[in-house]
Backbone as a ProteinNet text record, in pm:
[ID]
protein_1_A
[PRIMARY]
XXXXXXXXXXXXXXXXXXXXXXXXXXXXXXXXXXXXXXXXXXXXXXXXXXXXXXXXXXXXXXXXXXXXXXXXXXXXXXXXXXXXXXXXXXXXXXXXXXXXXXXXXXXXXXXXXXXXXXXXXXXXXXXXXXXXXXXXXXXXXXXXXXXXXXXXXXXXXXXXXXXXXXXXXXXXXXXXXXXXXXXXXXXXXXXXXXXXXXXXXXXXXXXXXXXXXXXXXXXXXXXXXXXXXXXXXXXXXXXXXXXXXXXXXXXXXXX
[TERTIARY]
-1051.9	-1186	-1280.1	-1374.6	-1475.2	-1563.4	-1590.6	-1676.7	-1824.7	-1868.9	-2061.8	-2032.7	-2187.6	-2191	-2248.9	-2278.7	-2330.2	-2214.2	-2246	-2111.3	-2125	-2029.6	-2065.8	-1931.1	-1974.5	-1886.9	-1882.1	-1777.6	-1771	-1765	-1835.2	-1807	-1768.6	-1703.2	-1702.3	-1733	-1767.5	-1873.2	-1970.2	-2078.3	-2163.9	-2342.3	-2315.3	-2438.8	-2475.6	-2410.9	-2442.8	-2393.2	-2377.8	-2339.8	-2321.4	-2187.9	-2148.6	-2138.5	-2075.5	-2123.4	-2201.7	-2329.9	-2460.9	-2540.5	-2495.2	-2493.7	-2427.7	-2314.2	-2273.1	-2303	-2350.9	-2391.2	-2553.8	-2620.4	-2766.9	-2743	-2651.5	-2599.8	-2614.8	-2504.4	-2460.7	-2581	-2679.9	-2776.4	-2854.9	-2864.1	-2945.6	-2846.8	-2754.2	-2696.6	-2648.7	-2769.3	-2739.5	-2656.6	-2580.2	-2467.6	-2480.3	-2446.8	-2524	-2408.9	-2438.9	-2349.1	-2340.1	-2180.9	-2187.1	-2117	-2204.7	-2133.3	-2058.7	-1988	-1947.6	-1940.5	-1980.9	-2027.1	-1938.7	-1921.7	-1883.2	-1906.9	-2073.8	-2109.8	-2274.7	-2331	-2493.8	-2523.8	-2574.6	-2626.1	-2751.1	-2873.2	-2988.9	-2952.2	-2840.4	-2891.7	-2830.7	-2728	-2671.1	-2761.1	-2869	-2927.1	-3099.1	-3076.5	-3160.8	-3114	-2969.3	-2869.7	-2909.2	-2890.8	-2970.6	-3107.3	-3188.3	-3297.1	-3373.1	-3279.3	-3306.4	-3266.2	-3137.6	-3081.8	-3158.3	-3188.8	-3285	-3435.2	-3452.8	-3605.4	-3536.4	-3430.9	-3417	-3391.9	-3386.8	-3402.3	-3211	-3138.2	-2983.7	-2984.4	-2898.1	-2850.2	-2745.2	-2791.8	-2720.6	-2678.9	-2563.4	-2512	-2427.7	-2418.8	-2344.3	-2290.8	-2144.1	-2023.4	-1999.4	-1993.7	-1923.5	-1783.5	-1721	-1534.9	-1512.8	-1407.6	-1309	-1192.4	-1262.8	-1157	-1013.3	-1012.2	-864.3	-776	-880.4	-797.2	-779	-610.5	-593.5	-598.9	-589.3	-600.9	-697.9	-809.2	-988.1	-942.7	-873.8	-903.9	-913	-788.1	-827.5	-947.8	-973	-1107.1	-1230.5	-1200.2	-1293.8	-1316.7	-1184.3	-1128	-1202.9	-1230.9	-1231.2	-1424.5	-1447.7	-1618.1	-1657.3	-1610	-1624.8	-1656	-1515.2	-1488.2	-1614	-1631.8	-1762.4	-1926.8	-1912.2	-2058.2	-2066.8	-1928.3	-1943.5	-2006.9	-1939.5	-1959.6	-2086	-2166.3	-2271.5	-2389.4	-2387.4	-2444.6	-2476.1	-2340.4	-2324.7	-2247.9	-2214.5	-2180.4	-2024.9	-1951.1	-1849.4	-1702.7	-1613.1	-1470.7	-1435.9	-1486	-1412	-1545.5	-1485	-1580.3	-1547	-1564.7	-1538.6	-1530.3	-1554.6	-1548.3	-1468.7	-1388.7	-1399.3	-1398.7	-1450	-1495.2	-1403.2	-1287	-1220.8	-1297.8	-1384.9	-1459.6	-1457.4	-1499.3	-1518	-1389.5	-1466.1	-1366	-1399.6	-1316.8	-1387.5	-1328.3	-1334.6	-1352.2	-1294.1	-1192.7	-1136.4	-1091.2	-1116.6	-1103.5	-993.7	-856.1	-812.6	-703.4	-644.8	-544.1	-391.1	-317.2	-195.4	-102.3	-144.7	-70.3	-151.7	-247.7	-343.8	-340.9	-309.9	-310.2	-260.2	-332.3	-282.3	-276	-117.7	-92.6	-203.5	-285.5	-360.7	-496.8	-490.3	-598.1	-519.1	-379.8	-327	-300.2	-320.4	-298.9	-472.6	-534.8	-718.5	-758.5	-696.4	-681.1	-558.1	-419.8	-378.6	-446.7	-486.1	-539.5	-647.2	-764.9	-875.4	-824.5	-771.6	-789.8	-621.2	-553.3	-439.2	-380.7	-347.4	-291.8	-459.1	-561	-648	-684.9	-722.9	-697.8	-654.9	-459.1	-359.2	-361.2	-377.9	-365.1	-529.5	-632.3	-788.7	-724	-692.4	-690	-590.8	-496.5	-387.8	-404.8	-539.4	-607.6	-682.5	-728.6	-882.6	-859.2	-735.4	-645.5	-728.8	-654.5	-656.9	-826.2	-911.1	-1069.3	-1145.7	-1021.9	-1101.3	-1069.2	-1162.9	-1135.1	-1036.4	-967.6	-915.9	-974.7	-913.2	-1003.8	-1098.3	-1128.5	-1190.8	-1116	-1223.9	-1193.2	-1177.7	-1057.9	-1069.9	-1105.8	-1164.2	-1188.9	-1167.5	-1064.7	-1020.2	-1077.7	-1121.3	-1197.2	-1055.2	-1112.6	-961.4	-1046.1	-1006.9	-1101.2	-1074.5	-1145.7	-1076.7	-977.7	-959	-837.2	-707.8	-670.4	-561.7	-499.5	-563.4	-568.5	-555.7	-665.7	-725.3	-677.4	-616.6	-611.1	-681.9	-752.9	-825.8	-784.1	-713	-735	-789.3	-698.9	-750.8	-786	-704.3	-739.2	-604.8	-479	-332.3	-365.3	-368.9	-343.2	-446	-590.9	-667.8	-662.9	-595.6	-534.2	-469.5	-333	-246.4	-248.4	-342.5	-374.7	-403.4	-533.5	-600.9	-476.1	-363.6	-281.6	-181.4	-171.6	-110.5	-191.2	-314	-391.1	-402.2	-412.7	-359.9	-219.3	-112.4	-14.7	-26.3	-64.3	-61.9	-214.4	-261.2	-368.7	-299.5	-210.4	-152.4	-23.5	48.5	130.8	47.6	-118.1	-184.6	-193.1	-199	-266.5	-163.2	-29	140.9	122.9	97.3	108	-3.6	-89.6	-201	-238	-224.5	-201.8	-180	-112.5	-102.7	-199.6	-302.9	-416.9	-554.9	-523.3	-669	-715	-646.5	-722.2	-683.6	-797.5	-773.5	-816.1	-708.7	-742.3	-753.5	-880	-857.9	-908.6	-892.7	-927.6	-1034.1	-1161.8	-1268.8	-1237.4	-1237.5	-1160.9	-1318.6	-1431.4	-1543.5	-1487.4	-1542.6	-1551.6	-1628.1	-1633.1	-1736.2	-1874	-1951.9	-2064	-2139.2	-2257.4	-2376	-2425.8	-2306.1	-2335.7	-2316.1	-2341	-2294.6	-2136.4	-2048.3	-1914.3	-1903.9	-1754.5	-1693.1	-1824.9	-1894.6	-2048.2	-2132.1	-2153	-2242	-2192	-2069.7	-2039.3	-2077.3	-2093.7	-2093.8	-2235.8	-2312.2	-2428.2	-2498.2	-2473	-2531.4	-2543.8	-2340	-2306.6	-2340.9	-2437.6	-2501	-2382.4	-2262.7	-2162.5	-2062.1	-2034.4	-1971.5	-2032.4	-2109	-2272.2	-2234.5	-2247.4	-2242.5	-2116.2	-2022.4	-1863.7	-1828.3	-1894.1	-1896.9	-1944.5	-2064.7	-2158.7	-2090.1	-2041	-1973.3	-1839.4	-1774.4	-1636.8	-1665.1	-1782.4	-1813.9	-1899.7	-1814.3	-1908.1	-2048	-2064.7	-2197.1	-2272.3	-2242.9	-2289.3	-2389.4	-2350.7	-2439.1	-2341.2	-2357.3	-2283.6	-2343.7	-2260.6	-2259.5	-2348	-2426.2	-2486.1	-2427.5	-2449.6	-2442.8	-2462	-2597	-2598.8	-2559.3	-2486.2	-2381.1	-2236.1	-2215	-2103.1	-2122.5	-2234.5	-2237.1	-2236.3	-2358.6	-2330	-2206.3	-2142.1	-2009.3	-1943.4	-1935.9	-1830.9	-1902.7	-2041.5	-2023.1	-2056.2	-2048.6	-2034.8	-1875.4	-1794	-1643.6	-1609.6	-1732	-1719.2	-1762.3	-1832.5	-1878.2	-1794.1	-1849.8	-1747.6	-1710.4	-1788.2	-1773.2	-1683.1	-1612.9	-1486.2	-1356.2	-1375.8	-1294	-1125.2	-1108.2	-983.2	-954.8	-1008.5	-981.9	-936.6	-790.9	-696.2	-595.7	-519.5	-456.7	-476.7	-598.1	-630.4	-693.6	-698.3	-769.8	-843.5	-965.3	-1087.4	-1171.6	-1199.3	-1212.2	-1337	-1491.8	-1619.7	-1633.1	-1674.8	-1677.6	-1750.4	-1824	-1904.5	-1830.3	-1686.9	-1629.7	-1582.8	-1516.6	-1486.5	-1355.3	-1328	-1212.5	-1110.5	-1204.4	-1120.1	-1067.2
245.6	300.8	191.9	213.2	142.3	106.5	-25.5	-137.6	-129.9	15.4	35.8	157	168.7	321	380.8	331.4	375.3	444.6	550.3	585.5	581.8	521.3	529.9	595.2	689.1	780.2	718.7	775.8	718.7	814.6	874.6	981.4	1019	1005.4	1015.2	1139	1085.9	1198.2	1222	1122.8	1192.5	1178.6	1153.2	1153.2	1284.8	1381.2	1517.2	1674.7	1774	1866.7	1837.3	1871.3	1882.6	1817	1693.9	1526.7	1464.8	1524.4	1494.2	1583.1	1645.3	1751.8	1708.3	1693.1	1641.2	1525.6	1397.3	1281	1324.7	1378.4	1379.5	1454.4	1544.3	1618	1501.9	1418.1	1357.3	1246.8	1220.4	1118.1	1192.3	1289.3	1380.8	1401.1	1383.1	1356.5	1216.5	1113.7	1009.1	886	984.2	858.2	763	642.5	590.2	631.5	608.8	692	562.3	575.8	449.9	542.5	612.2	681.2	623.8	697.8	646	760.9	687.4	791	704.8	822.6	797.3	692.6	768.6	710.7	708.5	808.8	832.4	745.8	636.7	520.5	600.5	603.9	693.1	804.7	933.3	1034.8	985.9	856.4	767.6	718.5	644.3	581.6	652.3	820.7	919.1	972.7	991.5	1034.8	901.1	797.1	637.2	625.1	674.3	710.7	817	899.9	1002.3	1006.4	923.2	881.3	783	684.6	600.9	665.4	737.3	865.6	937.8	932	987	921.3	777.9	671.8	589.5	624	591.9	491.1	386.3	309.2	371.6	327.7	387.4	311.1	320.8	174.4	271.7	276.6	311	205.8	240.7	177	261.6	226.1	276.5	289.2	369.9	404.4	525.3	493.8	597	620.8	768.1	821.7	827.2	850.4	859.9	734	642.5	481.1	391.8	437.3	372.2	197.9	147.1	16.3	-71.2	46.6	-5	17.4	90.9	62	-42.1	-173.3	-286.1	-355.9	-342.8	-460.4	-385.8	-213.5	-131.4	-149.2	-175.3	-214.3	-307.4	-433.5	-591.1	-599.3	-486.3	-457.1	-411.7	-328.3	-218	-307.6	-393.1	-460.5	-567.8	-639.2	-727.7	-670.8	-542.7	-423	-439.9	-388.2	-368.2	-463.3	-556.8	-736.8	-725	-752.8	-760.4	-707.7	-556.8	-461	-405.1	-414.7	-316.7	-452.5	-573	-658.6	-613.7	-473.8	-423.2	-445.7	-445.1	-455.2	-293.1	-221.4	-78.2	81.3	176	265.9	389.7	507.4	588.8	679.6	747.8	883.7	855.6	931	935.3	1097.3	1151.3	1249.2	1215	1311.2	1272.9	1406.3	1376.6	1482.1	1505.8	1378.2	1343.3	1464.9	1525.5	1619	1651.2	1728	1732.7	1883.7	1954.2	2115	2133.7	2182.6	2221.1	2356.8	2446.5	2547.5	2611.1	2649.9	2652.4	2790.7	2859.5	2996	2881.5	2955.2	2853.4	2815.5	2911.7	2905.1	2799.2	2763.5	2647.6	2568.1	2531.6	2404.8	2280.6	2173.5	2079.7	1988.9	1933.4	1824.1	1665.2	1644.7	1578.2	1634.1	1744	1784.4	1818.4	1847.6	1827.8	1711	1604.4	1477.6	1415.3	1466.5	1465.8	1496.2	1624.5	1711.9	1647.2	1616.4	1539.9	1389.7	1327.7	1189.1	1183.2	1308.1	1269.9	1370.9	1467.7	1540	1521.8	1500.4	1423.1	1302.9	1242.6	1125.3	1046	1041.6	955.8	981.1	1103.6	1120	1039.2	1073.8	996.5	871.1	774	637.5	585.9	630.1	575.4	571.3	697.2	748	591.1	576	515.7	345.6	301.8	208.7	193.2	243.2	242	237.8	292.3	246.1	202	60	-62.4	-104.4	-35.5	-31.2	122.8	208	326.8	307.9	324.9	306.7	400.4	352.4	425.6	545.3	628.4	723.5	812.8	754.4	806.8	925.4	990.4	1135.3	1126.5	1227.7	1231.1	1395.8	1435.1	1548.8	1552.4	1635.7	1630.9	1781.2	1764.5	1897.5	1983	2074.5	2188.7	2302.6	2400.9	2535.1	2664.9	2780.1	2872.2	2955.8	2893.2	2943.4	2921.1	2835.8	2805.6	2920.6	3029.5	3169.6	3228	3253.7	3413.7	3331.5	3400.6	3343.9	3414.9	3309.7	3346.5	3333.8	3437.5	3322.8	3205.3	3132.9	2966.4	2876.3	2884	2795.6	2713.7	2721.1	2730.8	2526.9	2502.4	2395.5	2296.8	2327.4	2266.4	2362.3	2437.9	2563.6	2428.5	2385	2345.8	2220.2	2148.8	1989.1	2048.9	2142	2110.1	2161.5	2272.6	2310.9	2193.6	2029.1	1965.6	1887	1838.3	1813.2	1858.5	2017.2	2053.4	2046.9	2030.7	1968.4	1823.6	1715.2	1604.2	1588.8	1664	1694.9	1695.5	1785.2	1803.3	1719.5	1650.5	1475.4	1376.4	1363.7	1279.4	1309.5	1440.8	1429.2	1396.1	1412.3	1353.8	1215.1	1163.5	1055.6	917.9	971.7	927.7	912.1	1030.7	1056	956.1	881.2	734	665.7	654.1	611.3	731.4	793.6	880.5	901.7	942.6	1001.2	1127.2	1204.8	1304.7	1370.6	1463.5	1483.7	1632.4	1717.2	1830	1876.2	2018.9	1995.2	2136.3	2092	2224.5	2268.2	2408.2	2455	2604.1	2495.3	2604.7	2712.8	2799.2	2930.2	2833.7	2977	2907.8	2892.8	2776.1	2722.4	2662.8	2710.5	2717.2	2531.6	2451.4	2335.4	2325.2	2207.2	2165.4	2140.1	2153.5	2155.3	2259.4	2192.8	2229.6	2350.1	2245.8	2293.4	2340.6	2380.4	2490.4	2602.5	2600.9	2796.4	2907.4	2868.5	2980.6	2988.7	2885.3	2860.4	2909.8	2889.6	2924.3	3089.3	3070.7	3208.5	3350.8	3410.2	3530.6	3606.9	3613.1	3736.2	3682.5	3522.7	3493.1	3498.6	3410.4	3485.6	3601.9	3667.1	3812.5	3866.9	3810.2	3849.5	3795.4	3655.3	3601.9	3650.6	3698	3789.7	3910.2	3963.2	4123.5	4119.8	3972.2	3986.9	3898.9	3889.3	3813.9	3907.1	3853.1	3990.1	3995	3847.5	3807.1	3842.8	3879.9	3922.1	3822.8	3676.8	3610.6	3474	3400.9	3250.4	3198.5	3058.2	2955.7	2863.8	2808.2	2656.1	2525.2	2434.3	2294.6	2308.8	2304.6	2315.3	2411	2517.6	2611.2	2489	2398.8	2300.3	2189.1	2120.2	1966.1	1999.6	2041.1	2068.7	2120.1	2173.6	2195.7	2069.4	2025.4	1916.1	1830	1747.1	1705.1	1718.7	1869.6	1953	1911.4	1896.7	1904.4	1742.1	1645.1	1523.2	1463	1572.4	1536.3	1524.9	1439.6	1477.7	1620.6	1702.2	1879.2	1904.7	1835.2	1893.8	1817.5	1695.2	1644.3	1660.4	1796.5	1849.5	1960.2	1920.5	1988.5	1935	1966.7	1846.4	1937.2	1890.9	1965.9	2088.4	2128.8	2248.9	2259.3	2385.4	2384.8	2525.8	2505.1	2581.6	2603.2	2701.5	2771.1	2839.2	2770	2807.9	2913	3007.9	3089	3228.1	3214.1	3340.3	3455.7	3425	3605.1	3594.6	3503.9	3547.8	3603.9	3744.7	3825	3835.7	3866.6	3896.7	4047.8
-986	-968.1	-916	-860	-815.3	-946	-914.6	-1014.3	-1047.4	-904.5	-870.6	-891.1	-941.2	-975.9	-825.2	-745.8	-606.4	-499.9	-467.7	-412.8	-255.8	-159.1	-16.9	26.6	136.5	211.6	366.1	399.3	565.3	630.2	715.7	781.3	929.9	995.8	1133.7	1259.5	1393.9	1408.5	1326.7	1278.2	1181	1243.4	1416.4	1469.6	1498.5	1480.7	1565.6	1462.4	1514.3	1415	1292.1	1274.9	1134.8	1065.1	1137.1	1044.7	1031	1130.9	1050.4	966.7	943.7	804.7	725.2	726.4	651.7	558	619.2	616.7	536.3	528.6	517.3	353.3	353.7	278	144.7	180.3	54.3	56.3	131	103.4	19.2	39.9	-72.9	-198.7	-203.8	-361.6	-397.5	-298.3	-387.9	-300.6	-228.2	-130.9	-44.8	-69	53.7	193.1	324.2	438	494.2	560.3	695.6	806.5	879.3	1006.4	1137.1	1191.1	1267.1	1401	1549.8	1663.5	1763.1	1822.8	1985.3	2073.8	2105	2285.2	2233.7	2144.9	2162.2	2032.5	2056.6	1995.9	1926.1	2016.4	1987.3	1901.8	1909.1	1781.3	1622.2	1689.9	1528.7	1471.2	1549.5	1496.9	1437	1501.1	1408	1345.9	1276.4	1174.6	1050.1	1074.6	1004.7	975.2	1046.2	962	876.2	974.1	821.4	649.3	678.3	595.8	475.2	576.4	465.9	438.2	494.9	446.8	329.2	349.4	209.6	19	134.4	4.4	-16.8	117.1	65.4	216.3	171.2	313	402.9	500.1	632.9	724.4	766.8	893.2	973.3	1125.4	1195.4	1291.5	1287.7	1369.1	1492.2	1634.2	1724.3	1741	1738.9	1768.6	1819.9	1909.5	1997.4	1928.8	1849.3	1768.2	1811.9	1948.9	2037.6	2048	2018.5	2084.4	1974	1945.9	1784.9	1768.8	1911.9	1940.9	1860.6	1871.3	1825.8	1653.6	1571.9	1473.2	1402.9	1424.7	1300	1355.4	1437.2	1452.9	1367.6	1400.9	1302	1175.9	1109.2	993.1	926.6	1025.2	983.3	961.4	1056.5	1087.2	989.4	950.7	848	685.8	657.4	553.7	594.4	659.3	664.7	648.7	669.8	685.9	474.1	431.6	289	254.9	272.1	167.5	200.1	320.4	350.1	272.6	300.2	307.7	80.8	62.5	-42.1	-164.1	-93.2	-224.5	-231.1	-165.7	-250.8	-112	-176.3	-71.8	-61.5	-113.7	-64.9	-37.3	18.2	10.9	-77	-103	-197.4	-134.5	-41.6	20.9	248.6	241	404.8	430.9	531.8	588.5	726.5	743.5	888.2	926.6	1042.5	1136	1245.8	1307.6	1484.3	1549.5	1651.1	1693.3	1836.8	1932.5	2050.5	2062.1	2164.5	2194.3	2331.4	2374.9	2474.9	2496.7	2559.3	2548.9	2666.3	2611	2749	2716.3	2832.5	2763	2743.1	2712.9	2697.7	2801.4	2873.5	3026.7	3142.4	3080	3168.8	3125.2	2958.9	2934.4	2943.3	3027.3	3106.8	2960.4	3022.3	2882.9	2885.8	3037	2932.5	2892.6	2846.2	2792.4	2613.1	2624.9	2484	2462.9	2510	2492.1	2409.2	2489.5	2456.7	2286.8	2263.9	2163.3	2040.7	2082.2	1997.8	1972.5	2048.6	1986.1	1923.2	1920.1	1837.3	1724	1720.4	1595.2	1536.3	1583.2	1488.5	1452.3	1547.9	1614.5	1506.2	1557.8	1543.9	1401.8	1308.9	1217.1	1135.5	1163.3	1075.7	1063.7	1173.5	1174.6	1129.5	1163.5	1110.7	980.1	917.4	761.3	641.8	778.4	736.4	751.1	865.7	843.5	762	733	651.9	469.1	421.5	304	225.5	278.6	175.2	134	192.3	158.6	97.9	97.7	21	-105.1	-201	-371	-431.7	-509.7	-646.7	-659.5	-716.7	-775.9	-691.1	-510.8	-405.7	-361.5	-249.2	-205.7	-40.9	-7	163	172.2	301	354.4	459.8	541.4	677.5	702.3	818.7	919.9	965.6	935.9	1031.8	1117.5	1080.7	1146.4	1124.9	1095.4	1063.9	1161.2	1283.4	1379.5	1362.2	1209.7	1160.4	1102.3	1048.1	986.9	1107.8	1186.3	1265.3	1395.7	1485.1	1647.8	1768.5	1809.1	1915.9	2069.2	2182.6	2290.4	2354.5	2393.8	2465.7	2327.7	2217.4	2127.7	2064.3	2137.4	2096.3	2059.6	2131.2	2133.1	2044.3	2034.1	1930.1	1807.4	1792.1	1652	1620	1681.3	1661.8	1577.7	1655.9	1569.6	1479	1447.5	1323.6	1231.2	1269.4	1167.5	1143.7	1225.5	1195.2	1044.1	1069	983	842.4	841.3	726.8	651.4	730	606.1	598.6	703.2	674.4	525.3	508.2	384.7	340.8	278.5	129.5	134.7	218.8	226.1	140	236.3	177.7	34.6	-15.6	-162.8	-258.2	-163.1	-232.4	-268.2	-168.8	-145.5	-274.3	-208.7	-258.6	-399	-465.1	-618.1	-702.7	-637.8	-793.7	-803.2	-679	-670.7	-722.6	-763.9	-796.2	-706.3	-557.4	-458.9	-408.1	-450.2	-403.5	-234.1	-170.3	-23	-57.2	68.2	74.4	223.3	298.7	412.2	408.3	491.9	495.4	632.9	613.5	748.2	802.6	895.8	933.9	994.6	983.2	1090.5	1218.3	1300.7	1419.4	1406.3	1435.1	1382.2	1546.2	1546.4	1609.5	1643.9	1717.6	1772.5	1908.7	1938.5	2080.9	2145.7	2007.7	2021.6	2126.3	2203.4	2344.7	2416.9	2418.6	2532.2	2442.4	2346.3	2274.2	2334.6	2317.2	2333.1	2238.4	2121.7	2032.8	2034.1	2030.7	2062.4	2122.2	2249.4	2361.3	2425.3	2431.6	2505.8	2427.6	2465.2	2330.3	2333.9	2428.7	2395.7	2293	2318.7	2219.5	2083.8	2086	1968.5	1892.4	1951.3	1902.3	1890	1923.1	1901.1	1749.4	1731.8	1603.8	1486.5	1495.6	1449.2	1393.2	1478.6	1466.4	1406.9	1369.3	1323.7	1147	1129.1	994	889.1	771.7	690.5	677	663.3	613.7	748.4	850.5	978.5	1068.3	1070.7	1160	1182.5	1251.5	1325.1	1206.1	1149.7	1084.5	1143.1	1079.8	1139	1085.4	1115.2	1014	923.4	906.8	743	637.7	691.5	610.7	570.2	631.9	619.6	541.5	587.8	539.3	413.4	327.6	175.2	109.7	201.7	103	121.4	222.6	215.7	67.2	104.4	8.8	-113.7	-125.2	-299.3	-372.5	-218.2	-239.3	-277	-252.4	-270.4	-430.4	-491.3	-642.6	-725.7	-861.1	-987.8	-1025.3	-1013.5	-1029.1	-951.3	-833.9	-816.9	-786.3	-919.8	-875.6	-935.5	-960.2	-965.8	-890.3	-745.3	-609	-559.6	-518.6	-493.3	-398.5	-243.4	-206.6	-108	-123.7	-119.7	33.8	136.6	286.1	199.8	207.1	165.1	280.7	319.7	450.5	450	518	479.1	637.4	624.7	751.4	756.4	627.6	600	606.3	546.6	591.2	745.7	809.3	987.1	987.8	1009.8	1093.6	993.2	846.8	766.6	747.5
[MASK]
+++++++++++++++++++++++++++++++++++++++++++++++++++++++++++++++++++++++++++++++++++++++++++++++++++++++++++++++++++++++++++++++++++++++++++++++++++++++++++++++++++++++++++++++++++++++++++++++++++++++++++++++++++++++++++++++++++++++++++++++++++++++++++++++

């Protein structure tokens, strides 16, 4: 177990949608956040101040979820941010998020666009998860992103279905695995949610909009903040005999 009663999460992708919902989420219960973004310096570094408006520290790291090359130096950054920053050698929470959106039928899909799709949402996943180890605490929690297309199938989604359904058993490996350490893994699997993911389609396009709309009980598109709080509701002591498990937030989609 960790030695501070202060708990810090790592979240990736946490400048934009869901991981910055996410991220703001748990600053409001207390957490301090160290995000981690892409390319947009500027909305990380307004994901970081909101953060500390809320009274919790905030540090963001740049990484290319796809390019497993970049992780140990991430690693070595990361471990020097703690000491620094927090006094501590490990963190307590990771949030695997960062994700990208390709939308293609299966008969078009060009392998490097499944190549695109395997390296950030599996490939990059597994090995960050599998770097990042020896600095997540005892007794700490993982949350891997999936989607609710792992259930319901949509055309043009075969191939990002696919990762995230790799993700979910490598979840319940991890929670095999992991277990002697008091760490528990579980994976939140959104419905479709009202971001800028693969363009702002759901967003944007009112037919898709409304296709979403019309197949959910609760009868309207998901936003962010229908997500971030669960994740980190799923990050408290109140659930920390949630273990294993792909829990699937989607307001009711195409049940």
């Amino acid at each position: 177990m960790t030695t501070t009663g202060q708990k810090i999460a790592l979240v990736t992708g946490a400048s934009r949608g869901l991981g910055r919902s996410t991220a703001l989420a748990l600053a409001h219960k207390g957490v301090d956040v160290i995000g981690v973004y892409h390319s947009n310096k500027a909305e990380a570094e307004a994901t970081a101040t909101a953060i500390t408006a809320l009274g919790r520290k905030a540090a963001m790291f740049p990484l290319d979820n796809a390019n497993t090359a970049g992780f140990a130096a991430f690693a070595a950054e990361l471990e020097q941010a703690l000491s620094t920053n927090w006094g501590r050698a490990s963190f307590d929470f990771l949030v695997n998020n960062a994700g990208i959106g390709i939308h293609a039928p299966f008969e078009k899909t060009t392998e490097a666009d499944f190549d695109r799709l395997l390296n950030v949402h599996f490939k990059g996943v597994f090995f960050l998860t599998q770097t990042l180890l020896p600095l997540l605490a005892d007794g700490g929690r993982i949350v891997n992103l999936s989607t609710g297309l792992t259930r319901f199938s949509l055309p043009g989604y075969a191939a990002y279905a696919a990762m995230k359904g790799a993700v979910e058993v490598l979840t319940r490996y991890l929670a095999k695995e992991l277990g002697a350490r008091g760490i528990a893994v579980n994976t939140i699997a959104p419905g479709a949610i009202e971001t800028d993911f693969a363009g702002g389609s759901v967003r944007d396009n009112r037919q898709i909009n409304d296709f979403v709309a019309n197949t959910t009980a609760l009868g309207r598109v998901g936003v962010p903040d229908d997500i971030g709080p669960a994740v980190a509701a799923l990050l408290t002591e109140d659930n920390r005999w949630v273990n294993a498990q792909r829990i699937e937030i989607s307001g009711g989609q195409m049940i």
